[in-house]
C-alpha positions as CSV (number, residue, x, y, z in Angstrom):
1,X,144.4,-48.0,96.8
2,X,145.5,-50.4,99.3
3,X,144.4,-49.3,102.9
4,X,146.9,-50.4,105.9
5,X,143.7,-49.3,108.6
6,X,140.1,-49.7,108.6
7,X,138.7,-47.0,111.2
8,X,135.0,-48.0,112.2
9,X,133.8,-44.7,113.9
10,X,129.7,-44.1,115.3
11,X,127.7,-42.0,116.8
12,X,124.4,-42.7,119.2
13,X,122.2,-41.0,121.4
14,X,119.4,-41.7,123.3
15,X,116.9,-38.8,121.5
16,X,117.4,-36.7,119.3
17,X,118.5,-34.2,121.1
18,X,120.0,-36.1,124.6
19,X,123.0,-37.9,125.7
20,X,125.1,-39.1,122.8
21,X,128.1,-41.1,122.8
22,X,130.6,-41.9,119.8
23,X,132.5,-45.4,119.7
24,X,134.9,-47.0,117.2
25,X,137.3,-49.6,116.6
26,X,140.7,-49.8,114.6
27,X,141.5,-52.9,112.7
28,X,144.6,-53.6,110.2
29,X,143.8,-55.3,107.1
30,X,144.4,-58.7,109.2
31,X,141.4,-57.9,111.0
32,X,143.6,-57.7,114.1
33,X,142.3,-54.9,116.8
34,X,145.0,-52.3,117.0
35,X,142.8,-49.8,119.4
36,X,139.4,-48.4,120.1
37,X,137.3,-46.0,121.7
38,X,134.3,-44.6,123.6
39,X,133.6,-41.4,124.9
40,X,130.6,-39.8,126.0
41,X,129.7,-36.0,124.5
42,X,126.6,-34.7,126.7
43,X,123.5,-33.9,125.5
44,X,123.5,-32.9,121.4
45,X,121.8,-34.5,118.0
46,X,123.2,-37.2,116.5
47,X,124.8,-35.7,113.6
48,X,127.3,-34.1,116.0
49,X,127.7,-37.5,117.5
50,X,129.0,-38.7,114.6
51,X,131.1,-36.0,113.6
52,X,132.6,-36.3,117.2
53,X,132.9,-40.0,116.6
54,X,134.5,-39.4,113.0
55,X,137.0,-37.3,114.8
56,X,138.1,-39.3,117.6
57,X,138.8,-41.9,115.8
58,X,141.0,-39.8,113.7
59,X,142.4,-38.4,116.4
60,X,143.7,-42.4,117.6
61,X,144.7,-42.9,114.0
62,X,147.0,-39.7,114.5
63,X,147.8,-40.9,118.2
64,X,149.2,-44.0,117.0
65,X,150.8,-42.3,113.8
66,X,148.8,-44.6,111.4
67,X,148.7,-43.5,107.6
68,X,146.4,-45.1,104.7
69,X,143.5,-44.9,106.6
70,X,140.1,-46.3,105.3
71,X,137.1,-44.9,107.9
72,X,133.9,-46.7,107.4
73,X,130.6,-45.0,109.0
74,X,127.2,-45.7,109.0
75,X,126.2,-41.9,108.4
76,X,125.1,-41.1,105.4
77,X,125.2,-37.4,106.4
78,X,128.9,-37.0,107.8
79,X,129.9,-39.1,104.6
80,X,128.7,-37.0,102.1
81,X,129.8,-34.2,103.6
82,X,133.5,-35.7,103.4
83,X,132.9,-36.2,99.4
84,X,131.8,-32.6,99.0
85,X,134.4,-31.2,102.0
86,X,131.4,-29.3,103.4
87,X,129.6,-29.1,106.7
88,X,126.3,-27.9,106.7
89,X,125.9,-26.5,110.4
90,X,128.2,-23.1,110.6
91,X,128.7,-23.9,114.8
92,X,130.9,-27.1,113.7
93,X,133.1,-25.5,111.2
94,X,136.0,-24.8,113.3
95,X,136.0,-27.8,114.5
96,X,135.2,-29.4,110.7
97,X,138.5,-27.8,110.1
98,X,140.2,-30.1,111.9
99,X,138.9,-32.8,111.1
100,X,139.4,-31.9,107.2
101,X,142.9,-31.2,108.1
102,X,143.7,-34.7,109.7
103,X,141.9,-36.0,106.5
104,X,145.0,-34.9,104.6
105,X,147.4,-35.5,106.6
106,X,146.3,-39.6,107.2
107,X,145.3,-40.1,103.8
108,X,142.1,-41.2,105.0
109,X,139.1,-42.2,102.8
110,X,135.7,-43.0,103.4
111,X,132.8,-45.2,102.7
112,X,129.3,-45.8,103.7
113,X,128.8,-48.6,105.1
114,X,125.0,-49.8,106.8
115,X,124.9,-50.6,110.5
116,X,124.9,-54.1,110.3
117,X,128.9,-53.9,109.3
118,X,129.8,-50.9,111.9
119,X,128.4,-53.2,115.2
120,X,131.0,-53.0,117.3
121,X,131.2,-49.6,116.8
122,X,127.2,-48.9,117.2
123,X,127.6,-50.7,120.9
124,X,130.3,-49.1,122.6
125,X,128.6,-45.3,120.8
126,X,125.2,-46.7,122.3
127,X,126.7,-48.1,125.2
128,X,128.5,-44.6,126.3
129,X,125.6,-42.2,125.5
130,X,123.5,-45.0,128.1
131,X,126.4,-44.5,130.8
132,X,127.1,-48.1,130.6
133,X,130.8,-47.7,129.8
134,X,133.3,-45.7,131.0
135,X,135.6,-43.3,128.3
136,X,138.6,-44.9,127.0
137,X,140.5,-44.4,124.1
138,X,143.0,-46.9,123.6
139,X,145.8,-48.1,121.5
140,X,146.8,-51.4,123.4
141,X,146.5,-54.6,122.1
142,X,142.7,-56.2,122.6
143,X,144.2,-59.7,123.1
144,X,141.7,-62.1,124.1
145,X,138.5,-60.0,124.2
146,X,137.4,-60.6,120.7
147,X,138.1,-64.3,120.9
148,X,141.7,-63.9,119.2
């Protein structure tokens, strides 16, 4: 299968249970930056970081109406919960719904991929559970910042 997208999505915190953040960056299959974002989610573990992370970043895929979607995450947890369509923690599943559902309807797939490849996102997740950032969840062009 031929992906149009790549959605890097993350999740940080600072604890394991304190402030986390999710981040993540959307690329075309140029490697050109089509959007991003960061948002900070209060204090929780980092599995629902990056199951808030996952999300948003489906959520901009849907935002921008992008199909064919490839979403490449560093957790091994939310990943293989995608290949087996189950979440593990009943006070997500409503909101695992969702996320399932958006899965269908962007065709998205996913693969693990180790922190070194998902950077960009890992910094802006990190950066927004540290308060360093402010939210933004963009779809306008990054011209410029990435040295394009």
């Amino acid at each position: 299968m031929f992906y149009k997208i790549i959605n890097y999505v993350d999740g940080g915190s600072c604890g394991n249970l304190g402030e986390v953040g999710g981040g993540g960056i959307l690329r075309d299959n140029n490697g050109d930056v089509l959007g991003g974002f960061a948002h900070a989610y209060g204090d929780a573990t980092n599995t629902i970081a990056e199951c808030r992370a996952l999300y948003d970043g489906l959520r901009l895929c849907r935002q921008l109406n992008l199909r064919d979607v490839l979403v490449e995450s560093d957790s091994t947890v939310i990943v293989g919960w995608l290949a087996s369509w189950i979440c593990k923690y009943w006070f997500l599943w409503d909101f695992w719904e969702e996320v399932t559902s958006m899965v269908r309807e962007l065709n998205a797939r996913f693969r693990h991929i180790y922190g070194e490849a998902n950077m960009v996102a890992d910094v802006l997740a990190k950066q927004r559970a540290q308060g360093l950032t402010s939210d933004f969840f963009d779809s306008l062009p990054f011209k410029g910042v990435f040295g394009d």
